[in-house]
Backbone as ProteinMPNN parsed JSONL, in Angstrom:
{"seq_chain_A": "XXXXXXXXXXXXXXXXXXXXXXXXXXXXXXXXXXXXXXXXXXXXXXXXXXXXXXXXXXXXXXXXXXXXXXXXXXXXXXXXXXXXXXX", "coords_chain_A": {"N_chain_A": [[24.632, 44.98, 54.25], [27.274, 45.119, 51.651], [27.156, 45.411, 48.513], [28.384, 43.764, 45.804], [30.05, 44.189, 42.949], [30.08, 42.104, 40.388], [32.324, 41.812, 38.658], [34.112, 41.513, 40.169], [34.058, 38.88, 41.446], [35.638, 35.926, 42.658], [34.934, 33.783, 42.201], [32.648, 30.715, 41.192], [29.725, 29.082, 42.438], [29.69, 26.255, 41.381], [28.543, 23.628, 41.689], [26.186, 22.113, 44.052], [26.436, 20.368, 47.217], [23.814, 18.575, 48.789], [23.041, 17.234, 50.956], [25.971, 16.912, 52.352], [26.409, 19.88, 52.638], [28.187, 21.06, 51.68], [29.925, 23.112, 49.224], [30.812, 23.287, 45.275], [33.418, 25.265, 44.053], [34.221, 27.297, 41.473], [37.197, 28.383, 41.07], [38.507, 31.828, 40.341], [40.616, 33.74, 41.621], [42.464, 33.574, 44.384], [42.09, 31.889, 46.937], [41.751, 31.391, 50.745], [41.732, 29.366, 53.82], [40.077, 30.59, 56.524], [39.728, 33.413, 55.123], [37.142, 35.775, 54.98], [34.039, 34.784, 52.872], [31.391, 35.802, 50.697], [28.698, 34.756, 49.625], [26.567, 34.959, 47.076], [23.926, 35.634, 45.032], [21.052, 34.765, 43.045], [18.923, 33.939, 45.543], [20.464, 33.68, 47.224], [22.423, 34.883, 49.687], [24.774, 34.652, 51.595], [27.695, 35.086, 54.546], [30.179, 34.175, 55.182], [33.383, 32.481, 57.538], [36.023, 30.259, 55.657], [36.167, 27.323, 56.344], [37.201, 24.923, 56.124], [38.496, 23.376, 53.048], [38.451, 21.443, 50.111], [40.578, 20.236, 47.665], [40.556, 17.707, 44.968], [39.479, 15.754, 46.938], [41.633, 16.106, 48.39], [42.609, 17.906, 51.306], [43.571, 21.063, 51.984], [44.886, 24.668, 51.869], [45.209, 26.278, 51.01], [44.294, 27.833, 47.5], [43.785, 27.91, 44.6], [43.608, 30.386, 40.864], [41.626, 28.929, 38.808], [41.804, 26.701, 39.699], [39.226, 24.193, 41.169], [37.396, 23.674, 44.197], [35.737, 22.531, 46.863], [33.925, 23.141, 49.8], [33.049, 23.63, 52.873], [29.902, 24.914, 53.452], [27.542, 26.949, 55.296], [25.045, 27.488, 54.776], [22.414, 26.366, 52.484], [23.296, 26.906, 48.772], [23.53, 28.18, 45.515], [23.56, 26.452, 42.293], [25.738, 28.919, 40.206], [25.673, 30.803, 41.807], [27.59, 33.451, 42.825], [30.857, 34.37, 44.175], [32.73, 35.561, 46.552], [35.202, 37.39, 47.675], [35.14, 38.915, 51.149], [35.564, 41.92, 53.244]], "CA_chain_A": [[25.669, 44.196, 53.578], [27.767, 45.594, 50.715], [26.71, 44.975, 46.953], [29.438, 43.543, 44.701], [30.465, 44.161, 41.604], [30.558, 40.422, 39.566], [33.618, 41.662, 37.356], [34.933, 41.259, 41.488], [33.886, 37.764, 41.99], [36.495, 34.99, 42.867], [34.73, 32.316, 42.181], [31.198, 30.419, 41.006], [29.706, 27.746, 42.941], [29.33, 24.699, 40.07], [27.734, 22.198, 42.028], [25.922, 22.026, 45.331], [25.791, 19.07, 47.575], [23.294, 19.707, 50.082], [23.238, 15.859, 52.171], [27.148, 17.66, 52.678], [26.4, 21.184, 53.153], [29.635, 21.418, 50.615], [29.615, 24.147, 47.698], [32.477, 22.927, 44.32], [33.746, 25.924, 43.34], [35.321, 26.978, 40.36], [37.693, 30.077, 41.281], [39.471, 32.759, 39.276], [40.773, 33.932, 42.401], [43.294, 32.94, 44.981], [41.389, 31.456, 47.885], [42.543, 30.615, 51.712], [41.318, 28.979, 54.818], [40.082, 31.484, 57.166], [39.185, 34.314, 55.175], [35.65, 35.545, 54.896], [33.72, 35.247, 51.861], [29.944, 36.155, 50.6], [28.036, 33.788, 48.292], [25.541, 35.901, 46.675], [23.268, 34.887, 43.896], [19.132, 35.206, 43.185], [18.306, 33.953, 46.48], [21.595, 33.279, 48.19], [23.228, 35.674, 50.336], [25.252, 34.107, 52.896], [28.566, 35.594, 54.813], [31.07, 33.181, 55.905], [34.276, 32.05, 56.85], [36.081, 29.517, 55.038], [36.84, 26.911, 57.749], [37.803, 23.878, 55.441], [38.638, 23.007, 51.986], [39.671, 20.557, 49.726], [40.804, 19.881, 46.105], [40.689, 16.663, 44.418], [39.323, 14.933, 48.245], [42.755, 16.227, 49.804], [42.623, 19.06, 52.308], [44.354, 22.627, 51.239], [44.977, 25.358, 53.009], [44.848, 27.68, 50.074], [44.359, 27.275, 46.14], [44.072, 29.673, 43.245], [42.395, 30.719, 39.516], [41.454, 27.579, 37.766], [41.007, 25.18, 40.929], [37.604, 23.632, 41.504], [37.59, 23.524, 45.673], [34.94, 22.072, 47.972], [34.016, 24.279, 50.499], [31.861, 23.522, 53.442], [29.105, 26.107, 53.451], [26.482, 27.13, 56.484], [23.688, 27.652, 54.132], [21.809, 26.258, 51.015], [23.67, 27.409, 47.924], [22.994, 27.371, 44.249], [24.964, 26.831, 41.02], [26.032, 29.735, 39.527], [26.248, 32.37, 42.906], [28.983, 34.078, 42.87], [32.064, 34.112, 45.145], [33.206, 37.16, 47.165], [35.852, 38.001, 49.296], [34.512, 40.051, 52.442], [36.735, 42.806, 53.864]], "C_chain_A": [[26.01, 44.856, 52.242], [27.457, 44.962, 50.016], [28.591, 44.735, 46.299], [29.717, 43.717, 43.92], [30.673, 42.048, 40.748], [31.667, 40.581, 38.883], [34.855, 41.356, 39.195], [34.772, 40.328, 42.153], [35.186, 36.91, 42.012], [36.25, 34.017, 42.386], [32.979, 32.227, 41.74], [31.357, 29.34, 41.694], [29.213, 27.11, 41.586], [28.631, 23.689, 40.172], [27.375, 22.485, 43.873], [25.25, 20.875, 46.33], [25.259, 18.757, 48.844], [23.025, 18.502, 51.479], [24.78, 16.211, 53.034], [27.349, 18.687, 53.308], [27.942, 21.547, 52.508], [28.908, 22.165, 49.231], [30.985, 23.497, 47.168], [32.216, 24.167, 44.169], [34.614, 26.413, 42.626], [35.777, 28.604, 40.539], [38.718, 30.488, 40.245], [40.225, 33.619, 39.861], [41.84, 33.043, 43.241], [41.97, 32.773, 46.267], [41.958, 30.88, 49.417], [41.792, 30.399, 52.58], [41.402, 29.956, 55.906], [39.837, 32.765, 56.866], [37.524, 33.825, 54.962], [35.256, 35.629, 53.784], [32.205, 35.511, 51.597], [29.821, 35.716, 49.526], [26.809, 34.771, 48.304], [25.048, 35.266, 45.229], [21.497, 35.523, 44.355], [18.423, 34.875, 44.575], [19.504, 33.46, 47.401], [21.941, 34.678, 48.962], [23.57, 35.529, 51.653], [26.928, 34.852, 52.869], [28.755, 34.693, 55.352], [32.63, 32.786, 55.877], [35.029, 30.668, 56.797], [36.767, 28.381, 56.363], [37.701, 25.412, 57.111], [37.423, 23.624, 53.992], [39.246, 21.641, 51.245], [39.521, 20.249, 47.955], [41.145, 18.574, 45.488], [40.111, 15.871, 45.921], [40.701, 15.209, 49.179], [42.413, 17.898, 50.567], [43.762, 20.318, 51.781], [43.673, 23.714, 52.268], [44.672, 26.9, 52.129], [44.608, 26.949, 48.24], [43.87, 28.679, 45.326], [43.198, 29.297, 42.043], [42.841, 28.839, 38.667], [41.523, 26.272, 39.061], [39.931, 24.951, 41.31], [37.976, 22.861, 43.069], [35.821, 22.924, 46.049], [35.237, 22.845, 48.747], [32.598, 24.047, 51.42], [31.35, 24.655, 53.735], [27.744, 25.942, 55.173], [25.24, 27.29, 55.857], [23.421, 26.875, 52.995], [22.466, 27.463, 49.808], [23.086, 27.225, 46.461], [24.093, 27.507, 43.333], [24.567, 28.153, 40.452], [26.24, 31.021, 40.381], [27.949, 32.177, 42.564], [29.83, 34.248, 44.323], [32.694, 35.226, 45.743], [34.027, 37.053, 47.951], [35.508, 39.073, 50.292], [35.781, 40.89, 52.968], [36.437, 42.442, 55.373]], "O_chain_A": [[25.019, 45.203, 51.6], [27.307, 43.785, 50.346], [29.6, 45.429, 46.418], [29.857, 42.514, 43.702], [31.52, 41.166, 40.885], [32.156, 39.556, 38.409], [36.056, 41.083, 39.208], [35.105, 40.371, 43.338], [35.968, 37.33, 41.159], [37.135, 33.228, 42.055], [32.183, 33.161, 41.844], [32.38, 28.664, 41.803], [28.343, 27.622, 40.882], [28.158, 22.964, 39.297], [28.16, 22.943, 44.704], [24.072, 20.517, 46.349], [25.95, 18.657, 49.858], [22.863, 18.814, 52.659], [24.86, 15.867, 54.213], [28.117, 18.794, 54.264], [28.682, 22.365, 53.056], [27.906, 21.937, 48.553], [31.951, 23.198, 47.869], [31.037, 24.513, 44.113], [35.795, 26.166, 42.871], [35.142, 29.632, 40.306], [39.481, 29.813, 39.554], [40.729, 34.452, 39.108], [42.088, 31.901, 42.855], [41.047, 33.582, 46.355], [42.651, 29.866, 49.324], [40.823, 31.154, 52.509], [42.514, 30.272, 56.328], [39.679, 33.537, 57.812], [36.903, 32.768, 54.853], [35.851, 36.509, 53.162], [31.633, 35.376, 52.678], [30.493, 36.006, 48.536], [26.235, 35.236, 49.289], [25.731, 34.545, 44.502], [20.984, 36.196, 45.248], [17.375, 35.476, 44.811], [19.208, 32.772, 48.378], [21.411, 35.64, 48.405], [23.005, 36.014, 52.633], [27.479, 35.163, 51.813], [27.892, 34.145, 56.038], [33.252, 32.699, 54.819], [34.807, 29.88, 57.716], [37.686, 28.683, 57.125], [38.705, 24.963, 57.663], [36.239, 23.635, 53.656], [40.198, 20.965, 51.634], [38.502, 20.099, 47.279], [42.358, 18.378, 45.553], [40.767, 14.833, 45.831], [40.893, 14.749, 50.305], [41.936, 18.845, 49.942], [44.775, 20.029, 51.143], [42.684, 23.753, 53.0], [44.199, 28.0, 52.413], [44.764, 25.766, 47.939], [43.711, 29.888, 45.496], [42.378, 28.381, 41.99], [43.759, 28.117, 38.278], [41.222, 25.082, 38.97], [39.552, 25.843, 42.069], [38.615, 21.815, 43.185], [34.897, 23.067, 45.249], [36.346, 23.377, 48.802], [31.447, 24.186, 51.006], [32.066, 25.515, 54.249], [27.356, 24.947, 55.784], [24.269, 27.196, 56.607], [24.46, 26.661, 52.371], [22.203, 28.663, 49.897], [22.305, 26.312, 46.193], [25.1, 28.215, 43.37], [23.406, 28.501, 40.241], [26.778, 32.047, 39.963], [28.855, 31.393, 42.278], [29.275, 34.227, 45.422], [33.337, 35.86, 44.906], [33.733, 36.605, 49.059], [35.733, 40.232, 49.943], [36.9, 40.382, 53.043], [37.129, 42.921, 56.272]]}, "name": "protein", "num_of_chains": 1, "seq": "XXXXXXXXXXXXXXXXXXXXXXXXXXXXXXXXXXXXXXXXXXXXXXXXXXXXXXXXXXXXXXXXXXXXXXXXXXXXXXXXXXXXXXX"}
């Protein structure tokens, strides 16, 4: 699995709510439903892609820098991994 650069992150997860299996995250990044991304952090490193979102409790299909998204995740996350887009 490719190493990242952090000045090439999208996004931080902020909060993780794990009865959910939902990551908030706070992106600096444009973000859409269906690509792949890689949460990486001190003991994270999960590849996935984005299958549903939502901002404020409504559903979105995409969202951008300065939106705090929900984001159902396949793994245990933590605050402060970082946000990757996968090629």
């Amino acid at each position: 699995m490719s190493e990242h650069d952090p000045s090439e992150a999208i996004g931080r997860v902020s909060h993780y709510f794990s009865h959910l299996s939902v990551a908030a995250v706070s992106l600096s990044d444009t973000l859409t439903v269906g690509e792949r991304i890689h949460i990486h952090g001190h003991t994270t490193d999960l590849v996935q892609v984005v299958t549903s979102m939502e901002v404020e409790h409504q559903s979105v299909e995409r969202a951008g820098p300065g939106d705090d998204v929900a984001i159902s995740v396949d793994d245990h996350v933590r605050e402060h991994d970082l946000v990757f887009r996968e090629a």
